[in-house]
N, C-alpha and C positions, 0 to 999 in steps of 0.2 A: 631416531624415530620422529616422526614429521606430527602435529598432532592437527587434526581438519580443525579448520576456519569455516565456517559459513561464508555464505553467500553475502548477508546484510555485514556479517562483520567484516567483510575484505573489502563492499562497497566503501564503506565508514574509514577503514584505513589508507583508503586510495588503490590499491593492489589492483581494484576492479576498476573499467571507466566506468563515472555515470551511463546509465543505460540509454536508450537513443531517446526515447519518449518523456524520460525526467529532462532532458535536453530543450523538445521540442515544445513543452509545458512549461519550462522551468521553475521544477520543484525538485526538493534532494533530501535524502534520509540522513535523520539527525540523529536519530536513537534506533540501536535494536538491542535487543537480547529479552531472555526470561518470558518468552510467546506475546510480547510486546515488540510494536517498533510507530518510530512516529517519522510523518513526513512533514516539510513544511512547505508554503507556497506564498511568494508574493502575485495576488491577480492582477492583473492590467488589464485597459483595455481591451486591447487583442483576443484575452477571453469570453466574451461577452457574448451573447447571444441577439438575435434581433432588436428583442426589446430593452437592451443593455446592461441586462442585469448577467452575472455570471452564468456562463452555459452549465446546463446540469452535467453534461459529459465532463465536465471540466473534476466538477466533485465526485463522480462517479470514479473517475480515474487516479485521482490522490489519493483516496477512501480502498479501493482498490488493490493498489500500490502499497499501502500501510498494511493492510490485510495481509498480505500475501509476503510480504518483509517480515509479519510477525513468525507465521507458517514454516517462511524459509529458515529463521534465526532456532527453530528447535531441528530442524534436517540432518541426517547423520552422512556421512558420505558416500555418494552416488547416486543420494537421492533428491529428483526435484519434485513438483506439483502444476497442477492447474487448478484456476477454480473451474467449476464447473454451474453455479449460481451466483447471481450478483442481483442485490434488492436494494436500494436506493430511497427514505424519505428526505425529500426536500422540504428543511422547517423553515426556512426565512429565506427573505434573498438577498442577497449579494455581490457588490459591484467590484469593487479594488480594496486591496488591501491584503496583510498577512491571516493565512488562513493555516491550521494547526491540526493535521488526519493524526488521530492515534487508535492504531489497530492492536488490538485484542485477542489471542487465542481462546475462543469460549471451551471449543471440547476437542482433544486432538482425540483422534483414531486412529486405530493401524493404519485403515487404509485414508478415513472419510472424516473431516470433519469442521469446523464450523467457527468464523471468526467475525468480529462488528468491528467499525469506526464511526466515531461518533470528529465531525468537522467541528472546529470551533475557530470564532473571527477573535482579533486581536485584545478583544472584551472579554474572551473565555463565553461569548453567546452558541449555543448549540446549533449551526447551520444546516447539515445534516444529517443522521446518522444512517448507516448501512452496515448488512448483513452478508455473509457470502458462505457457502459451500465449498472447500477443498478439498482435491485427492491428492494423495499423496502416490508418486510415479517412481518402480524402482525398477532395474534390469531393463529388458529390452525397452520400456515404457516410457522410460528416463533419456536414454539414448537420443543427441541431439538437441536436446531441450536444455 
């Protein structure tokens, strides 16, 4: 008898590739379990936004990512998720440097329910924190995803 692994914990063991978009951001999950999971991120340049401070998609996306790593790490098998809302405050801004998303499961539901990441820079200063909506997807819903 085989016994399931998640999602975040087989990414963590290697089992899984990095996903395409942790690649093309280059950020990677360093912790999951217990409706917790944390990403981390070194910025560069390349991130930046016109006026060259970190694009807000950039946090949007880590924050995101952590969220939804938390979500996955309680899933039983056969089942995935989407979010379905993503709220984003940007408190400070930021150029380069190590950036630390740790997603939170606020309220699991059967179906619906509700997690935050709060960003923080290499200072432990609070960059942004965000909010998001998830369903959880089983049976034909799941299927492909």
């Amino acid at each position: 008898m085989t016994t399931y692994r998640s999602v975040p914990e087989r990414l963590l063991s290697g089992e899984l590739p990095t996903p395409p978009i942790a690649q093309t951001l280059g950020f990677r999950l360093t912790q999951a379990g217990g409706d917790q999971a944390v990403i981390e991120m070194d910025a560069a340049p390349q991130h930046a936004n016109p006026m060259g401070t970190l694009h807000g998609g950039v946090l949007c996306d880590i924050a995101d990512a952590a969220m939804g790593m938390a979500w996955a790490a309680g899933l039983a098998e056969g089942e995935t998720f989407t979010t379905l809302e993503l709220k984003t405050n940007f408190l400070k801004p930021f150029w380069t440097g190590r950036l630390k998303a740790t997603g939170i499961v606020v309220k699991r539901g059967k179906t619906i329910g509700m997690a935050q990441c709060d960003v923080v820079d290499a200072k432990d200063q609070l960059v942004s924190r965000s909010t998001c909506t998830i369903m959880t997807l089983r049976g034909d819903q799941a299927k492909g995803r």
